[in-house]
C-alpha positions in Angstrom: -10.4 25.2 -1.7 -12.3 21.8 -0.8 -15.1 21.6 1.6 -14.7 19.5 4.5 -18.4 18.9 5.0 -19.1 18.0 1.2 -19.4 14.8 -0.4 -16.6 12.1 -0.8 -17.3 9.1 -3.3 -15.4 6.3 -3.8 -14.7 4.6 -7.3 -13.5 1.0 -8.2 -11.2 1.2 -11.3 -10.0 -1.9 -13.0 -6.5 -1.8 -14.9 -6.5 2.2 -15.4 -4.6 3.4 -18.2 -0.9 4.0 -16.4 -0.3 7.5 -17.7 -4.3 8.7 -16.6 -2.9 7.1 -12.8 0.4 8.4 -12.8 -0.4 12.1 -13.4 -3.5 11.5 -10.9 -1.3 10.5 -8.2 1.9 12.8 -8.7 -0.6 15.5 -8.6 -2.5 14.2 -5.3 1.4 13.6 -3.6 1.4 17.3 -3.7 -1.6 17.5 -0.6 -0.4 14.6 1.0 1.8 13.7 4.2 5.2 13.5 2.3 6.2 9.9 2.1 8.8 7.8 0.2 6.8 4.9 -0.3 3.6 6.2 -1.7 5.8 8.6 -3.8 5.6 7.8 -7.7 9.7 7.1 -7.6 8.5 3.9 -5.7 5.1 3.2 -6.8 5.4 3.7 -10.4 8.9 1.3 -10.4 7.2 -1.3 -8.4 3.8 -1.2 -10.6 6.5 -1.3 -13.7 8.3 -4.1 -12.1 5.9 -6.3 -10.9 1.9 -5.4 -12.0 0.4 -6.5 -14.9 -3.2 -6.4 -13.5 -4.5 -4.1 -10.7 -7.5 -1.8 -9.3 -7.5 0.9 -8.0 -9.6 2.7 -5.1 -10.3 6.3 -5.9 -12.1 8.8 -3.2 -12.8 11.8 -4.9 -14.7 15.4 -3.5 -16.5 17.3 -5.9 -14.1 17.2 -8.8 -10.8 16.5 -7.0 -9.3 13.3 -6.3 -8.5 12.9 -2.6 -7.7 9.4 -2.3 -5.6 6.7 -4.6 -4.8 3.1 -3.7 -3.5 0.4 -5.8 -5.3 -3.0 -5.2 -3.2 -6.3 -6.3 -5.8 -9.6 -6.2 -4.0 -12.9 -5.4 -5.6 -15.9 -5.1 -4.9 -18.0 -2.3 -4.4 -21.6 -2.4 -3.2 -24.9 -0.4 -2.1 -27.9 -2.3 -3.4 -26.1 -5.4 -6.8 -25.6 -4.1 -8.5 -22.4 -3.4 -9.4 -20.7 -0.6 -10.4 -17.1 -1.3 -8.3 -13.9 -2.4 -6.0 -11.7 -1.0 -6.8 -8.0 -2.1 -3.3 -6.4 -1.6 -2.2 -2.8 -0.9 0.3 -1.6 -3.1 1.8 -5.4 -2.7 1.4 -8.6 -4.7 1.2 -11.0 -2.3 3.9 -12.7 -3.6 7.0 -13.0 -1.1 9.7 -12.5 -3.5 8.3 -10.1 -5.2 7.4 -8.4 -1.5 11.3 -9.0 -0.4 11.2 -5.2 -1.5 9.4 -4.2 2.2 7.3 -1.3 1.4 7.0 0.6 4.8 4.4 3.2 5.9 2.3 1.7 3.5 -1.3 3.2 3.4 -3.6 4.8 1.0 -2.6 8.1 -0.7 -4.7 10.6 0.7 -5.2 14.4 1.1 -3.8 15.4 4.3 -7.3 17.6 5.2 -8.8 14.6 4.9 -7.6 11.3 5.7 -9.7 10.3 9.2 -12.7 10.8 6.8 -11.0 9.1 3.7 -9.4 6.0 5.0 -12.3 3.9 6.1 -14.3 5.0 3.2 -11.9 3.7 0.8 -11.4 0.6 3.3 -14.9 0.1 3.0 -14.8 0.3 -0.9 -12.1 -2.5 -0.9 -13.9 -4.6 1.3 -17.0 -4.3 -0.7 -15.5 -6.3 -3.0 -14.4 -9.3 -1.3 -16.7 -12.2 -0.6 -16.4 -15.3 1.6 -12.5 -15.6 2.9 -11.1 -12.7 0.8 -9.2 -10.6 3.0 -8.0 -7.2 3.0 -4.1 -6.8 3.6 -1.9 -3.5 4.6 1.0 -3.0 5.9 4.0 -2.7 7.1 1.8 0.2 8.2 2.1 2.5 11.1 -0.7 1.8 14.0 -3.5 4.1 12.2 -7.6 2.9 12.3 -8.5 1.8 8.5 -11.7 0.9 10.1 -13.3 3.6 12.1 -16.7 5.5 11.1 -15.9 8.9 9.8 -17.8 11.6 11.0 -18.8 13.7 8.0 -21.3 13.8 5.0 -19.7 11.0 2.6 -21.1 8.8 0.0 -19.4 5.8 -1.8 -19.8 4.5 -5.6 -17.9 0.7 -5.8 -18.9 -0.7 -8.9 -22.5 0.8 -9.6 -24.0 1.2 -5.8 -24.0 4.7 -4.3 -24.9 4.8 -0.3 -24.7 7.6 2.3 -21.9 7.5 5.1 -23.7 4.7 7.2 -24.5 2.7 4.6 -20.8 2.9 3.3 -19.5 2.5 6.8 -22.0 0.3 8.8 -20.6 -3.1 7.1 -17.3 -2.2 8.6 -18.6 -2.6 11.9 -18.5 -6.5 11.4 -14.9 -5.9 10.1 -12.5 -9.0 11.9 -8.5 -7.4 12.4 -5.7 -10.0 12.6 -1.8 -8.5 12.8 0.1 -11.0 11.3 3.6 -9.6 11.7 4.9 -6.9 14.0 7.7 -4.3 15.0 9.0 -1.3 15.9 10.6 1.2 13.9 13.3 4.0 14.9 14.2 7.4 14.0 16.4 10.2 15.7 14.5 13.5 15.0 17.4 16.3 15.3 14.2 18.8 16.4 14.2 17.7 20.0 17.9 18.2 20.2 18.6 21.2 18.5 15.5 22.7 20.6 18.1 21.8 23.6 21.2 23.2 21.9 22.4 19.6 21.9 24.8 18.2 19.6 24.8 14.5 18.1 27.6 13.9 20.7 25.9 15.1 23.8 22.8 13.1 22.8 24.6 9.8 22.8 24.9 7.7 25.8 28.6 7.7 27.3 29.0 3.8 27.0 27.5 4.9 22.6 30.4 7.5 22.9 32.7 5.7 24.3 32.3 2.7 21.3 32.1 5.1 18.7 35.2 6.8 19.4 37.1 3.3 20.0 36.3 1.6 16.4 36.7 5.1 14.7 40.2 4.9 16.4 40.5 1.9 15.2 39.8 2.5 11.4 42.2 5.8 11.8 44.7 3.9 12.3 44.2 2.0 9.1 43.9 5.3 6.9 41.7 7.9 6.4 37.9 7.3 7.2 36.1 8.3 3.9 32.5 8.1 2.9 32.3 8.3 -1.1 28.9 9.1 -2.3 27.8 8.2 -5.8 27.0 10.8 -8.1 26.2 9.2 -10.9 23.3 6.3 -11.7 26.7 4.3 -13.0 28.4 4.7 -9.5 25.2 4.0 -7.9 24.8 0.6 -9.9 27.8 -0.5 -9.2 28.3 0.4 -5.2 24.9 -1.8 -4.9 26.3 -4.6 -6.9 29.0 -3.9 -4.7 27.0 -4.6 -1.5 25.7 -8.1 -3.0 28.8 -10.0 -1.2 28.6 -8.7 1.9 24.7 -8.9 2.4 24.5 -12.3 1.4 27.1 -13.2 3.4 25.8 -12.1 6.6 22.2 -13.0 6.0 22.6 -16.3 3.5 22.4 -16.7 -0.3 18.9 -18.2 -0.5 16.4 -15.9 -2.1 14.3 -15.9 0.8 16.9 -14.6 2.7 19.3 -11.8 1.3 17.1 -9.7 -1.9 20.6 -9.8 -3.4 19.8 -13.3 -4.4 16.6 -12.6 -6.0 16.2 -11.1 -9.6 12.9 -9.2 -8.5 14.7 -7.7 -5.6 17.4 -6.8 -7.8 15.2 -5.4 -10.9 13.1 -3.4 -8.8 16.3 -1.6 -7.2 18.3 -1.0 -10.4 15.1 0.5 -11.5 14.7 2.6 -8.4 18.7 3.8 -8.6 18.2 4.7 -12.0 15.0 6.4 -11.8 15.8 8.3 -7.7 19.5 9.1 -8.0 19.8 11.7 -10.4 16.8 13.5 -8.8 18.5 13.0 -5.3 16.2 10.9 -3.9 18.1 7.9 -3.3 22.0 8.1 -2.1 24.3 5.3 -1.8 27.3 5.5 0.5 30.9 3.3 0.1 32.7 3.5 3.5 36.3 3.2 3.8 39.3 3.2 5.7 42.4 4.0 3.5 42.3 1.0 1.5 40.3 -1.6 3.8 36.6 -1.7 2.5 33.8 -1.1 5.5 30.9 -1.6 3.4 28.0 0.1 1.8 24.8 2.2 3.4 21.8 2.5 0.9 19.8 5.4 1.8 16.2 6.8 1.1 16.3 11.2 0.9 13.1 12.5 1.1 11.0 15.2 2.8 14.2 16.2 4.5 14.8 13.5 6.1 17.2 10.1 5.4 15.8 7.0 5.4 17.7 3.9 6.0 17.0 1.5 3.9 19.6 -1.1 3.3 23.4 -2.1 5.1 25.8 -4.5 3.5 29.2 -4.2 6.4 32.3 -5.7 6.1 32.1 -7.9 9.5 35.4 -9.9 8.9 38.1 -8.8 10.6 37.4 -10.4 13.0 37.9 -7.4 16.3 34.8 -6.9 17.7 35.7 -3.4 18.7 35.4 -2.3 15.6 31.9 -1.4 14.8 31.2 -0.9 11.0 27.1 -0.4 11.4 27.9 1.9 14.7 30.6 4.2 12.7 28.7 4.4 9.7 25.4 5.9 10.7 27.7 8.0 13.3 29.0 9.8 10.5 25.8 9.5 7.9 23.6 11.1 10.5 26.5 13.9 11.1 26.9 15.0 7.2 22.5 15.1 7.5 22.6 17.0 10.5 25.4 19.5 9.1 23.0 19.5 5.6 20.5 20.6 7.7 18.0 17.5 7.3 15.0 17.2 9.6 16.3 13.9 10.9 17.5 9.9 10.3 15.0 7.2 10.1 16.1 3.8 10.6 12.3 2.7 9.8 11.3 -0.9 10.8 13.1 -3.9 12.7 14.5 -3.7 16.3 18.3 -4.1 16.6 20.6 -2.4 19.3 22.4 0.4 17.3 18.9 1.7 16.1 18.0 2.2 19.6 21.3 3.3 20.4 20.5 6.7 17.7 16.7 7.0 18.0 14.2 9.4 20.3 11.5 8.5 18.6 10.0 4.7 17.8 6.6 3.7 16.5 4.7 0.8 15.7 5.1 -1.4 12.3 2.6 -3.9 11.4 0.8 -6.2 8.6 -3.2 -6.5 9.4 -5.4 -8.3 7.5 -9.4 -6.8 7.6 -11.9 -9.5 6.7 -15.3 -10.5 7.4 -16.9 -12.8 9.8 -16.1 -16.6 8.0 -16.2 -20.4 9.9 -13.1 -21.1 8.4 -11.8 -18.1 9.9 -13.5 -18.9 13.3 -12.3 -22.5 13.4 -8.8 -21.3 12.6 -8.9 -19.1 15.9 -10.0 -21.3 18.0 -6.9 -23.5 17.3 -4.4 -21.3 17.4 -6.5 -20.9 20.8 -5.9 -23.6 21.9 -2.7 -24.1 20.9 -1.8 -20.9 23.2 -3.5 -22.2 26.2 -1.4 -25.6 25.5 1.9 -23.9 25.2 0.9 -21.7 28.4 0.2 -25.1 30.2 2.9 -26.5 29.4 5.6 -23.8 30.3 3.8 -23.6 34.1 4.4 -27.2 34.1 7.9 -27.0 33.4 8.6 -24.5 35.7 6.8 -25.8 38.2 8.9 -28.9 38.0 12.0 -26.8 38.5 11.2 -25.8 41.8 12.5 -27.5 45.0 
């Protein structure tokens, strides 16, 4: 049993030996909050995918391991110059290589321990960096990375050892920008079932009242089907299967469906091949008789469903018929009746999500850094650039008036 009032040190590994880290942090996901994206199904495909070089953060009390992180150093440049590095969280830094949107991202802790964890291994990162190296995480949910623990700690980065003020104290000094934002969604079926609701009652009337049109809808057209694959074949192929439909409603540049880039694409055929048979990933064709209503890609872990990925068929052109709507209507049924814990729709605001959820939380990117003059000049334009565009809306507005 660990002692909550005993030491914590924190290591800085360079390019550990990948079986050594594997075993280390399938055995350390056993005391951790379950999550899907600090599981080894998704970290141990992305690191094969995408890492040829990375450190790793280590807290360790006594002789366990209570913390793992996977640093990712990119070097930032404009016009080919430099201007510092970017020290990564279990990201490269690279957008198309990022297009795979890890969510809850954070560091891989003991659950006795992570207020007292997290800033120390914050701190270890950051005592690395230098100049205009910054620190990035995310999407993450709102947690502190920064605040002072309050126990007995000690760090080791590199070859210096310090007690917890020491560790902590250059935090203080720590600068926090968000650089993207949102909201994420998830209908825990506690709440309801604690009310002897049903799905049904839950739902709005006007939600009702759309569901049951478009299901009518797609009745009439045949049987309404979901087909699940069961094999890592099936699963291949229902993805591939998706590729038309997602680029079609969010464009064929690579920047803008991941079914037109070959990272996105590698990483995921990967991930089916590696999740599927153990029933961690599910991928659902949706059908009415013979007309096609898309594909649902979906994250199972914890007990819960995680959605991860829609490609719809929007073409026929009746806007009655909902294929999103219908599809999570009867993918958060076949959970409930499973008896999963709940449907998380994860990050990114869009009307059916809020049309499920009773339960939203807050998604961001934050970059941690250190006091810098290129840093200050930068805010002070954006500054002013606010106080411009504010000055310039009163001034249209005010010209609108009589």
């Amino acid at each position: 049993m660990k002692r909550k009032n005993s030491s914590i040190q924190c290591e800085w590994i360079v390019n550990p030996d990948h079986k050594w880290l594997a075993g280390h942090w399938c055995a350390l996901e056993e005391q951790a909050e379950p999550n899907l994206f600090l599981s080894w199904l998704w970290i141990g495909t992305w690191l094969d995918c995408f890492v040829d070089n990375c450190c790793v953060v280590l807290a360790r009390q006594e002789d366990n391991i209570v913390g793992l992180g996977i640093i990712v150093i990119k070097e930032k440049k404009i016009a080919g110059l430099s201007y510092g590095r970017q020290f990564c969280l279990h990201r490269t830094g690279i957008p198309s290589q990022d297009q795979i949107w890890i969510e809850y991202n954070d560091f891989l802790m003991d659950k006795a321990l992570v207020s007292t964890v997290r800033p120390l291994m914050t701190a270890c990162v950051m005592s690395q960096m230098n100049g205009t190296d910054v620190f990035e995480v995310g999407a993450s949910l709102d947690v502190d990375f920064i605040s002072n623990g309050s126990q007995s700690v000690a760090a080791d980065c590199g070859s210096e050892r310090a007690d917890n003020q020491a560790v902590l104290s250059g935090l203080v000094l720590a600068e926090k920008e968000v650089v993207w934002e949102s909201v994420g969604f998830a209908l825990d079926f506690g709440p309801l079932k604690d009310k002897n609701q049903t799905l049904d009652s839950f739902l709005s009337r006007n939600a009702r009242y759309q569901i049951k049109r478009s299901l009518n809808k797609y009745s009439a057209l045949g049987e309404v089907k979901i087909t699940t694959a069961s094999s890592v074949t099936q699963g291949l192929e229902l993805f591939n299967h998706a590729a038309e439909y997602h680029l079609s409603r969010w464009g064929s540049k690579s920047e803008q469906s991941g079914f037109a880039n070959p990272g996105f694409l590698h990483f995921h055929h990967e991930l089916i091949r590696r999740g599927l048979p153990q029933g961690q990933i599910a991928i659902h064709h949706l059908q009415a008789g013979e007309d096609d209503l898309g594909v649902i890609y979906n994250f199972h872990h914890a007990n819960w469903v995680l959605f991860y990925l829609s490609a719809l068929n929007y073409g026929s052109g009746d806007n009655h018929l909902k294929p999103g709507l219908v599809a999570h209507y009867l993918l958060i049924q076949d959970a409930w009746e499973k008896g999963a814990l709940g449907y998380d729709f994860m990050g990114g605001i869009a009307r059916y999500k809020k049309t499920f959820a009773n339960r939203e939380c807050r998604l961001a990117i934050s970059q941690f850094r250190y006091p810098h003059f290129t840093y200050s000049v930068k805010k002070a334009i954006r500054a002013l650039k606010r106080r411009a565009l504010k000055r310039r809306v009163l001034s249209e507005s005010s010209s609108d008036c009589p």
